[in-house]
VOGU-3710 file (C-alpha; in Angstrom, 3 decimals, decimal comma):
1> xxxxxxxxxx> -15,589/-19,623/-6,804  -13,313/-22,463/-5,492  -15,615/-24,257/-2,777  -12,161/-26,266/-1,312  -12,259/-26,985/2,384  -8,320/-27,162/2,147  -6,913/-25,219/5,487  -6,685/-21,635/4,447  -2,976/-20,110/5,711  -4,148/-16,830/7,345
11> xxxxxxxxxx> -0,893/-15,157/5,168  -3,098/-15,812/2,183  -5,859/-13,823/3,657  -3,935/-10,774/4,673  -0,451/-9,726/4,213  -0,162/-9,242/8,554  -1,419/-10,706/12,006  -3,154/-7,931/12,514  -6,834/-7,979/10,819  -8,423/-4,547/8,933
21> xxxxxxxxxx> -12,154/-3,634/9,229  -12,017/-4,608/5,646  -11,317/-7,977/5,977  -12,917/-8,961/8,695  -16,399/-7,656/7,405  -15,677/-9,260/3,853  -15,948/-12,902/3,222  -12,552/-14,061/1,589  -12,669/-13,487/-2,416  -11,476/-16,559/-3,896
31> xxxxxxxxxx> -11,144/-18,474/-7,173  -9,739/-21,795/-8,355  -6,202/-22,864/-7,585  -4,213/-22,820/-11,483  -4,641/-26,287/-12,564  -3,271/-26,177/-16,006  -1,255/-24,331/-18,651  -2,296/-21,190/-19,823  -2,236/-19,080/-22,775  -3,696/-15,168/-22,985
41> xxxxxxxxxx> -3,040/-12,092/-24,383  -2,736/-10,021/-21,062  -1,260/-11,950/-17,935  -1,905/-9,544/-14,617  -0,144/-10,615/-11,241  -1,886/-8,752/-8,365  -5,120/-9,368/-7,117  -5,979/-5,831/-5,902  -7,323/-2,674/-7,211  -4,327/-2,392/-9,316
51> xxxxxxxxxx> -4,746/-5,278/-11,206  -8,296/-5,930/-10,952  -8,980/-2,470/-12,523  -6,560/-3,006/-15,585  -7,955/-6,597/-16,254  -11,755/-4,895/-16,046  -10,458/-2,158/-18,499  -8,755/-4,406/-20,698  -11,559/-6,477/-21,281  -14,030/-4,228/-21,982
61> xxxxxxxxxx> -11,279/-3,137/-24,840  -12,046/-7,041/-25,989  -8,897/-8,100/-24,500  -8,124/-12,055/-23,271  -6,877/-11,296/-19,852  -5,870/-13,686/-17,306  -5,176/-12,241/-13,451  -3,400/-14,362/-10,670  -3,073/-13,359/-6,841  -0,531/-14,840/-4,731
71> xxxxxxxxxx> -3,064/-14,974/-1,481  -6,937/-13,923/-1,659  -8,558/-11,176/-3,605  -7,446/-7,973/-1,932  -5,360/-9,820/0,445  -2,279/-7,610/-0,013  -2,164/-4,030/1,014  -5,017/-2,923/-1,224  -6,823/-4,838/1,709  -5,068/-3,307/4,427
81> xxxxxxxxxx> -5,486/0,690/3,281  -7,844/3,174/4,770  -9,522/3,753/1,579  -9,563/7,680/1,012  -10,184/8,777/-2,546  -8,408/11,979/-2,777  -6,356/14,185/-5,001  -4,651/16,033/-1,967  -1,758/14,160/-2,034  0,572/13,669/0,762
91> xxxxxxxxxx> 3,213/15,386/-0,940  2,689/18,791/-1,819  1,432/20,551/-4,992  3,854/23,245/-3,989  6,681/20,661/-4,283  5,347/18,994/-7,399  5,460/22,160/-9,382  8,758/23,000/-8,244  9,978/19,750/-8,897  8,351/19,266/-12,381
101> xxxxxxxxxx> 6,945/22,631/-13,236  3,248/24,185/-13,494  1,763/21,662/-16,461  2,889/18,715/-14,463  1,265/19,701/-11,350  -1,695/20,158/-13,278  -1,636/16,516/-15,158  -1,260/15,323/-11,961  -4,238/16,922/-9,926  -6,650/15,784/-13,025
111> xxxxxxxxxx> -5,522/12,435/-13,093  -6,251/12,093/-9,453  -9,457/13,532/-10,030  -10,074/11,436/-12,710  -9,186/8,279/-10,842  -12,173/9,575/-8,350  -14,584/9,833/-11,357  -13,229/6,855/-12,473  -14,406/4,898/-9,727  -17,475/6,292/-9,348
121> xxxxxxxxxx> -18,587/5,533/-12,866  -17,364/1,949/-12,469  -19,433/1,536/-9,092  -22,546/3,201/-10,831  -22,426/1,159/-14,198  -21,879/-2,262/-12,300  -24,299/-1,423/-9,240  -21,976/-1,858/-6,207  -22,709/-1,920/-2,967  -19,851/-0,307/-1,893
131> xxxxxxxxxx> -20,673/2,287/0,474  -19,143/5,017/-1,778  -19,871/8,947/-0,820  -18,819/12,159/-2,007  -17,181/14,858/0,669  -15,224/17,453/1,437  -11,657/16,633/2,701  -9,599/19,152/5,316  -6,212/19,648/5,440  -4,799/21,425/8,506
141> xxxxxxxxxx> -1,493/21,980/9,523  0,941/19,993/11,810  2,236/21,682/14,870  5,596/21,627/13,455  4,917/22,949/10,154  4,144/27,028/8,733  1,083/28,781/8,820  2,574/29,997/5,200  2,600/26,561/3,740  -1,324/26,001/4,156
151> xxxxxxxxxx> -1,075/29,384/1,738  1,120/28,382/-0,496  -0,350/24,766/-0,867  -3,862/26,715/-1,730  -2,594/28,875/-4,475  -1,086/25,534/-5,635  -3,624/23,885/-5,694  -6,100/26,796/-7,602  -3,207/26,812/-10,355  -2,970/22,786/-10,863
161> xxxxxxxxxx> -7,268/23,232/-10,915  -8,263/21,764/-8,100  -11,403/22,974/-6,487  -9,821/23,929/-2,883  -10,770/26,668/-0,670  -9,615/28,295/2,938  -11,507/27,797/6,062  -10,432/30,109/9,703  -11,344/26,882/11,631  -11,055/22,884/10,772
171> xxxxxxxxxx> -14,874/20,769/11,184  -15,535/19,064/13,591  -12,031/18,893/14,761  -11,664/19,666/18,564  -10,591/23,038/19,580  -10,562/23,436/15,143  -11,906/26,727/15,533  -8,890/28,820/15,247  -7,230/25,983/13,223  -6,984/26,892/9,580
181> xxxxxxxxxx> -7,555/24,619/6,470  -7,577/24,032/2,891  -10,362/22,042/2,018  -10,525/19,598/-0,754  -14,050/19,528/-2,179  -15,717/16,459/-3,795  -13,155/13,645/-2,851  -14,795/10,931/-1,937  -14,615/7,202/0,093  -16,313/3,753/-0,113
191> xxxxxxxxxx> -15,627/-0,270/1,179  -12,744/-1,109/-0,240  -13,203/-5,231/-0,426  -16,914/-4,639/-1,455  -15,617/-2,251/-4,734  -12,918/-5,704/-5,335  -15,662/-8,298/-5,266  -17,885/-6,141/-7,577  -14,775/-5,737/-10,048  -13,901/-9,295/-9,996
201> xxxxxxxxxx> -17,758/-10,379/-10,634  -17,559/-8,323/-13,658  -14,091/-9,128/-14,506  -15,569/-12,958/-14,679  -18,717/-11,975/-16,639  -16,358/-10,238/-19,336  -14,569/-13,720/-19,758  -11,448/-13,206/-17,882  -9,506/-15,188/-15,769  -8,750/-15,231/-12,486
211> xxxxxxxxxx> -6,907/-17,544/-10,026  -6,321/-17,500/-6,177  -3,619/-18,599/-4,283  -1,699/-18,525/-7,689  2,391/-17,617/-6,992  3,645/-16,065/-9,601  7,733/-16,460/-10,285  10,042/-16,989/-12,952  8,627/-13,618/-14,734  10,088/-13,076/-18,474
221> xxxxxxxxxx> 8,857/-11,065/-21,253  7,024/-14,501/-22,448  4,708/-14,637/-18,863  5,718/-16,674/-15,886  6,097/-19,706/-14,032  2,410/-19,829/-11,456  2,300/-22,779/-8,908  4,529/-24,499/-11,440  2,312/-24,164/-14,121  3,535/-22,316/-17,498
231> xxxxxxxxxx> 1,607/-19,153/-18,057  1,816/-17,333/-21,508  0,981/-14,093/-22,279  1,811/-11,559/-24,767  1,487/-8,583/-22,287  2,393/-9,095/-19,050  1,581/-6,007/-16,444  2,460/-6,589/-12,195  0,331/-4,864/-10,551  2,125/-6,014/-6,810
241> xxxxxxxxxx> 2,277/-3,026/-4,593  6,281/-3,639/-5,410  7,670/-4,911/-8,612  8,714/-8,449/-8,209  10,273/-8,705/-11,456  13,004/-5,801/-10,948  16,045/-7,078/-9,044  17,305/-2,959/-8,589  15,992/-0,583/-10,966  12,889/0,573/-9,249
251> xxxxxxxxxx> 14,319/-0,283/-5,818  16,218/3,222/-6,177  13,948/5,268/-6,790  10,891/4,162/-4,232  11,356/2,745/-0,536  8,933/1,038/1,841  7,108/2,693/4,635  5,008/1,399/7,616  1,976/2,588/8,084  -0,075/2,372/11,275
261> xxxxxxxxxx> -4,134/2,483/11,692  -6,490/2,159/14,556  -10,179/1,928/14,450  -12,831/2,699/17,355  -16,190/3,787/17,698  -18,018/6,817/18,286  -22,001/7,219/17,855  -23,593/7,647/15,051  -24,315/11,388/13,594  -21,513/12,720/16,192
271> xxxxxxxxxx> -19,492/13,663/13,011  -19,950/14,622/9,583  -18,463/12,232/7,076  -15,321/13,758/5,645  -11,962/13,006/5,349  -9,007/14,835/7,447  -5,119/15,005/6,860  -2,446/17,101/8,628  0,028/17,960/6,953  3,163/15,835/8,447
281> xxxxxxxxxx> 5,796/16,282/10,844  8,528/18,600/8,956  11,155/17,504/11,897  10,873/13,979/10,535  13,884/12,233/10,187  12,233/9,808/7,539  12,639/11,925/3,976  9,150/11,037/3,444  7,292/12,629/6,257  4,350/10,992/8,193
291> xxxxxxxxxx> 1,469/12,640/8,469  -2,225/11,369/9,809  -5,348/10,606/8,323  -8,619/10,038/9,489  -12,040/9,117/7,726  -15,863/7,685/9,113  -17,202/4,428/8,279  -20,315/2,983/8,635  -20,447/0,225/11,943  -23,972/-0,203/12,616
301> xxxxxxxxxx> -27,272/1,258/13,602  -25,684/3,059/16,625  -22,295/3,557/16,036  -19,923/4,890/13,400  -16,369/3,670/12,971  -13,486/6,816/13,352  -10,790/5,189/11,222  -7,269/6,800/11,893  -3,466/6,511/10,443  -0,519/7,484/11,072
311> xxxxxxxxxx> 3,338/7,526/12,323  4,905/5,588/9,647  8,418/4,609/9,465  10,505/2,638/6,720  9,916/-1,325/6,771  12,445/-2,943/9,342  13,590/-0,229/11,078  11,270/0,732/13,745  14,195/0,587/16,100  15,794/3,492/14,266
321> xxxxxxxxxx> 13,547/5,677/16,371  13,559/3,320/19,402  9,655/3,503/19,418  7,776/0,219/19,255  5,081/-0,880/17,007  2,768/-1,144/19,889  4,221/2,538/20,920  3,162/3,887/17,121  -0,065/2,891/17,842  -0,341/4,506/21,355
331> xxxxxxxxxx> 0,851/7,747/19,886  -1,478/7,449/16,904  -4,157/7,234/19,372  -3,550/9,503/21,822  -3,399/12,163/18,256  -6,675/10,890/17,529  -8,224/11,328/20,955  -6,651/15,138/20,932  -8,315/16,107/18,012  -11,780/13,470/18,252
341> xxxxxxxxxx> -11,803/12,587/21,839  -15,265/11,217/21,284  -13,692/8,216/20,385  -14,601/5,210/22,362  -12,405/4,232/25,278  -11,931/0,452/23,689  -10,349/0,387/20,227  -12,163/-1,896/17,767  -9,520/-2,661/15,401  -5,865/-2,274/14,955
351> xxxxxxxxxx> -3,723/-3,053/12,359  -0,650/-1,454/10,024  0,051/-1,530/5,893  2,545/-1,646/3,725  2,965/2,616/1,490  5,940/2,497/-1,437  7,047/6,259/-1,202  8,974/7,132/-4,706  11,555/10,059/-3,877  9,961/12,686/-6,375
361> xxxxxxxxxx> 6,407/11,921/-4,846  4,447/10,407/-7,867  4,058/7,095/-8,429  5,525/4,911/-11,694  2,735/3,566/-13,715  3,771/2,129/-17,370  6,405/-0,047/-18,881  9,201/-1,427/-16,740  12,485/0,199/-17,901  14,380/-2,409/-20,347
371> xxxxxxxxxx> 11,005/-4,262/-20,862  8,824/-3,603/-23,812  5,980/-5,796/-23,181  5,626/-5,966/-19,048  4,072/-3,167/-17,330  4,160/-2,286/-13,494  2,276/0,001/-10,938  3,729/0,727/-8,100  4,916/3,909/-5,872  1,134/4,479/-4,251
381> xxxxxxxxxx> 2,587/7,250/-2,169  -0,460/6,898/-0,372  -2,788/7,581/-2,559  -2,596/3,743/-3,638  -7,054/3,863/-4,761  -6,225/6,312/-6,828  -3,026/6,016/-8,287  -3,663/1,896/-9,032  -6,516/3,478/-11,033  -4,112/6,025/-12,775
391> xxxxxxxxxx> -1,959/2,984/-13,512  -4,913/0,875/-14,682  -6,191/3,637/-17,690  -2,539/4,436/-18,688  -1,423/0,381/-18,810  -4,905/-0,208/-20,778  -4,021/2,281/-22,919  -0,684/1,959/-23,650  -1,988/-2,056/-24,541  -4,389/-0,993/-26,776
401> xxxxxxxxxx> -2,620/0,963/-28,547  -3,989/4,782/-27,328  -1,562/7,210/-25,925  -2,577/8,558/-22,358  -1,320/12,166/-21,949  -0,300/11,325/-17,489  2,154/8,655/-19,572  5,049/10,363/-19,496  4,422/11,854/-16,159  4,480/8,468/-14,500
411> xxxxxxxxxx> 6,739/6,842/-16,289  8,297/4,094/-14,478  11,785/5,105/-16,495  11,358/9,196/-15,524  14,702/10,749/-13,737  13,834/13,592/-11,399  17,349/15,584/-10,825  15,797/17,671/-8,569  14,770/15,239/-6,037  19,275/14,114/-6,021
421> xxxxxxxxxx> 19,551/15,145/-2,118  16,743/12,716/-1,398  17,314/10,227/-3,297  20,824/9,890/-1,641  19,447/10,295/1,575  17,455/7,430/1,143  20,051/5,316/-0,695  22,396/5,876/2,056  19,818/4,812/4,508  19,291/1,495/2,838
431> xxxxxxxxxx> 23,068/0,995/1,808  23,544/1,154/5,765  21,242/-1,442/6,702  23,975/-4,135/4,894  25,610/-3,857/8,452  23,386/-5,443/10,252  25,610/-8,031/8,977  28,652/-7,292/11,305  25,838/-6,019/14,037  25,434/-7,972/17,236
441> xxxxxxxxxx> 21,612/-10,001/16,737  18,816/-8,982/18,716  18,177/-12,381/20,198  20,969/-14,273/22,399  19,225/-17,492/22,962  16,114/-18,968/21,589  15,347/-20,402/25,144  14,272/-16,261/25,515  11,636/-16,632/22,903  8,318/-16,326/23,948
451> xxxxxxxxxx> 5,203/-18,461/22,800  4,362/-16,279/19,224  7,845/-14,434/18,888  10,490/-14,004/16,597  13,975/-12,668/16,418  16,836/-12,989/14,365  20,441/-14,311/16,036  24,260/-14,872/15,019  25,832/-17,968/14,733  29,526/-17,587/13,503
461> xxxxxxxxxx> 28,848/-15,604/10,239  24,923/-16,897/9,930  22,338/-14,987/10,849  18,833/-17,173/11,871  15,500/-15,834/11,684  13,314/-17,855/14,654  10,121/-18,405/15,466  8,699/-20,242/18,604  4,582/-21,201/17,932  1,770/-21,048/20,019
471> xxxxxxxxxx> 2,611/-24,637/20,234  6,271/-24,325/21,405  7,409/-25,457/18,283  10,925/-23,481/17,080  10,748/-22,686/13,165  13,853/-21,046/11,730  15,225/-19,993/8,395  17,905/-18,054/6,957  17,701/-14,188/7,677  19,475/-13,091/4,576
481> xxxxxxxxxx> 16,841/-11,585/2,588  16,392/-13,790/-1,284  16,063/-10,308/-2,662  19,496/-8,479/-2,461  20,944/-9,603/0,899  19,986/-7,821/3,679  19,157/-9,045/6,993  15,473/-9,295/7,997  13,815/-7,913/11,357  11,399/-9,307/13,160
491> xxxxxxxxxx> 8,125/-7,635/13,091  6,191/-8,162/16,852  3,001/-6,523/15,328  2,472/-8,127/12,566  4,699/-11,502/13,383  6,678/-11,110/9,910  10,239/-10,778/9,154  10,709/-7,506/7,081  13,260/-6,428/5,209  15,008/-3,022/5,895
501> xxxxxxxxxx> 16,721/-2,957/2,740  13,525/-2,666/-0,308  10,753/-3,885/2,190  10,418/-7,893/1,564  8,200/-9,493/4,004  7,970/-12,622/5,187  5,912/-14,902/7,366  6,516/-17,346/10,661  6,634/-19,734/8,341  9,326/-18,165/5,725
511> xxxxxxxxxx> 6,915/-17,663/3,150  7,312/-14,449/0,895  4,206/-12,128/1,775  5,718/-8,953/0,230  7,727/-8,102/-2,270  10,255/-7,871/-4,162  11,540/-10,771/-2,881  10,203/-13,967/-5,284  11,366/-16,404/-2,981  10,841/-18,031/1,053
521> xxxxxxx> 13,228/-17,375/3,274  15,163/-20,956/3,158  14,740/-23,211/6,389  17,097/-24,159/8,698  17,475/-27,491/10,868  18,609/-26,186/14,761  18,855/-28,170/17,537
//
C-alpha cells in the first residue's frame, strides 16, 4: 500500500460531498501512484466490484492482469450503493419475459442468483470479514401501482425459477398486516468496502496489479494512456459504472439516474434483518420508475443502522420536477418513517449515487460494439453487486476462451425493438437538454454565490460553471460538457456539476468524477 502523506483530494475518496456509511467506516484502499510503463495481458480500469472481481477471476485463470482506479478503491459508486444482493430486480420479470420471452427471463433470474452464490463462495474461500448474511427479501406494492401486478410478478417469477412466495401482510413493516408481498427467499447482504479490500488483498497475492489514483485516457484497442504513462495490454475490459471509451453507442441505449439514501438508527433486535422494495411509482414521469429500498446494518452494540433509498431522478435535472435534492431526501424520509417510524429522530448519514438504467432493463456486460478486444460493464440497473459480478464471469470467460451461456443476453451490442417507445422517450429527453444552450442561466451574478456554491451563468454565447470556496475564492470553468456538449448543472448536494445529457460529473474544481466524459471541465480566468 502507498504510505504517501501527499494531500488526499476528497473527489478521490468518493465520487460526492456527501459521505456513505461505507466509507466513512472503511479506511481508504489505496495502492501506488503508476510510476512507469506497463505491459500485461489484461488491463482493467475501475477500481470497484466490477473490475476487482474480473481481475480476481482472471487471475486465478493464470492471467497477467493489471487494474487502475481513477480515485481510491471503491471510491466510485460501487462505494456509494446500498449493497443489496438480490435477484428481484427493479424491473419486472413480467416485463422481461415479455420483452425477451420465457428462456430469457429465466437466464436472467439464475445469473442473478448465481452472482449471489458467487459472492458468497468468494467471501468463504478468502475468509472475509464482510458482514455477509442470507435473508428473505419483501416486495410490496406502491400505492400507485395494482394489486394484480404483485400476482403477476409471482407467477413470473415461479416460471423464470426463482424461489418466491406470497405473504397477506409485509414483516415488520408498519401497519404491513393487510399489505401483501412476494417474498424473495435467500438473497442476501454484506459491507460492501470490507468485500473490496478482501478482493484486492487477494487480487495482490495472485500477482496482479493494481494502481490508485491512476487516470485512465487515451483508450485504444492497444491499452491506454494512465497519468501519462503508456499502458499495454492485450485485453482491455472498463469496468467504470459508464463506458468512458464510447463517445455514443452505449449512451443510447442506458441513461443516468440519481439515487438518494439516508441512514439512521433504530435499536438493536427492533427488526429482523431483511431486505424491502416497493415496487415504484407507476405515475412516474421518469421512464425508469423510482422505487425504495431499505436494508439493516450492523452500528454497534446498541443500535442497528435502517439504511433507506429512494426518489431518483435523471443526473442534472432535478429541476425537471422542481423538487430539491435536499427535498428528495425529506420525502425519502418521511416514506421511511411511514413504514419504520422507529427510526431515530436524528439521521446518521445522508448521501446520493450514481444507477445507469439501460431502456430494456438488463444491463450490457461483454465486448464493446466495434471492439474486439475491450470489454465493458455497465447498465447496473440497480442491481450494480450483482450484475458487476455477472459482468465479471462472462468478461473472464469470454478472455479465456469459454463461452458463458447469459453472453448473448447481455450483450453490450443486443437491440431490444420492443423497448422503441422508451427508448425515444428517453432520447428525446436528453436531445432536449441541448437547449439549455439558448436557456436563460440559473445564476445572474456571482456576487449571489454563497460560501460552498455553484451555478452556471451566460456571458454572450458562453456559458460559466462557478464556484465560490469556503475561502471566498471564485473557481470557474467552461460549462459545456467535454463529452458531447451539453451544459452542466450544478449539483447543491453533492457540490458537482452534472451533466443532463449522459450523466458526466464533475467537481468544484473541474475535475472529471464520472463518466463518460475523459476530460476536466477547462478553466476560465474571470474577473
Amino acid at each position: 500500500m502507498d504510505s504517501s502523506e501527499n494531500k488526499i483530494k476528497s473527489s478521490s475518496i468518493t465520487s460526492g460531498e456527501n459521505i456513505s456509511f461505507w466509507i466513512d467506516t472503511t479506511s481508504i484502499i489505496s495502492f501506488h501512484k503508476p510510476d512507469k510503463d506497463v505491459t500485461a495481458e489484461v488491463l482493467i480500469i475501475g477500481g470497484g466490484i466490477a473490475g476487482l472481481t474480473t481481475a480476481y477471476k482472471l487471475l486465478q485463470a493464470g492471467k497477467k492482469v493489471v487494474l487502475v482506479e481513477d480515485g481510491f478503491i471503491g471510491s466510485g459508486e460501487t462505494g456509494r450503493t446500498t449493497a443489496h444482493l438480490t435477484c428481484a430486480l427493479d424491473d419486472r420479470y413480467y416485463f422481461l419475459e415479455e420483452t425477451f420471452g420465457e428462456d430469457s427471463a429465466k437466464l436472467a433470474a439464475e445469473s442473478h442468483r448465481a452472482a449471489i452464490d458467487e459472492i458468497e463462495q468468494i467471501i468463504t474461500t478468502l475468509n472475509i470479514d464482510c458482514s455477509f448474511k442470507r435473508l428473505n427479501g419483501y416486495l410490496f406494492l406502491d400505492p400507485s401501482d395494482k394489486e394484480e401486478n404483485l400476482d403477476k410478478e409471482f407467477k413470473a417469477t415461479q416460471k423464470a425459477g426463482l424461489a418466491t412466495s406470497i405473504l397477506q401482510g409485509t414483516p415488520a413493516v408498519a401497519n404491513g398486516e393487510n399489505q401483501r408481498c412476494l417474498v424473495f427467499h435467500e438473497q442476501a447482504q454484506f459491507r460492501i468496502l470490507h468485500y473490496l479490500k478482501g478482493l484486492a488483498d487477494a487480487i495482490v497475492n495472485l500477482g496482479g496489479i493494481i494502481y490508485t489514483e491512476a487516470h485512465a485516457e487515451e483508450i485504444t484497442q492497444k491499452g491506454a494512456k494512465v497519468n501519462g504513462y503508456t499502458f499495454s495490454a492485450d485485453q482491455i475490459v472498463i469496468a467504470t459504472n459508464t463506458p468512458i471509451n464510447d463517445v455514443m453507442t452505449m449512451h443510447t441505449k442506458q441513461h443516468a439516474y440519481r439515487t438518494y439514501v439516508i441512514a439512521g438508527k433504530i435499536p438493536k433486535n427492533t427488526l429482523p434483518y431483511s431486505l424491502w422494495w416497493d415496487t415504484g411509482d407507476q405515475q412516474s414521469k421518469w421512464v425508469s420508475q423510482p422505487y425504495h429500498y431499505v436494508r439493516l446494518e450492523e452500528y454497534d452494540e446498541h443500535y442497528d443502522l435502517l439504511i433507506s433509498g429512494g426518489e431518483d431522478h435523471k443526473t442534472g435535472q432535478a429541476d425537471e420536477q422542481h423538487i430539491s435534492q435536499m427535498e428528495r431526501y425529506d420525502k425519502l424520509e418521511s416514506w421511511t418513517r411511514n413504514y419504520f417510524p422507529m427510526l431515530e429522530d436524528d439521521l446518521t448519514y445522508r448521501w446520493s449515487g450514481q444507477v445507469m438504467e439501460p431502456v430494456d432493463s438488463l444491463g450490457f456486460m461483454g465486448k464493446n460494439p466495434g471492439d474486439d478486444n475491450i470489454y465493458i460493464i455497465t447498465g447496473d440497473s440497480g442491481n450494480g453487486m450483482t450484475h458487476a459480478t455477472i459482468g465479471a464471469l462472462i468478461i473472464s470467460d469470454s478472455i479465456t476462451g469459454v463461452k458463458n451461456k447469459w453472453e448473448d443476453l447481455y450483450s453490450p451490442s443486443r437491440v431490444t425493438l420492443k423497448t422503441t417507445k422508451d427508448f425515444i422517450k428517453e432520447a428525446g429527453n436528453m436531445a432536449s437538454q441541448y437547449l439549455d444552450w439558448i436557456k436563460g442561466s440559473d445564476l445572474k451574478n456571482t456576487a449571489d454565490l454563497q460560501l460552498g456554491d455553484g451555478g452556471v451563468l451566460s456571458s454572450g454565447l458562453k456559458r460559466i460553471a462557478v464556484f465560490r470556496d469556503y475561502e471566498n475564492t471564485l473557481k470557474a470553468f467552461s460549462a459545456v460538457c467535454p463529452h458531447l456538449g451539453c451544459i452542466v448543472q450544478w449539483n447543491g448536494d453533492e457540490k458537482s456539476f452534472d451533466c443532463p445529457c449522459h450523466g458526466s460529473r464533475f467537481d468544484t474544481e473541474g475535475t472529471v468524477i464520472n463518466g463518460p466524459s475523459q476530460t476536466d471541465l477547462p478553466k476560465i480566468h474571470i474577473k
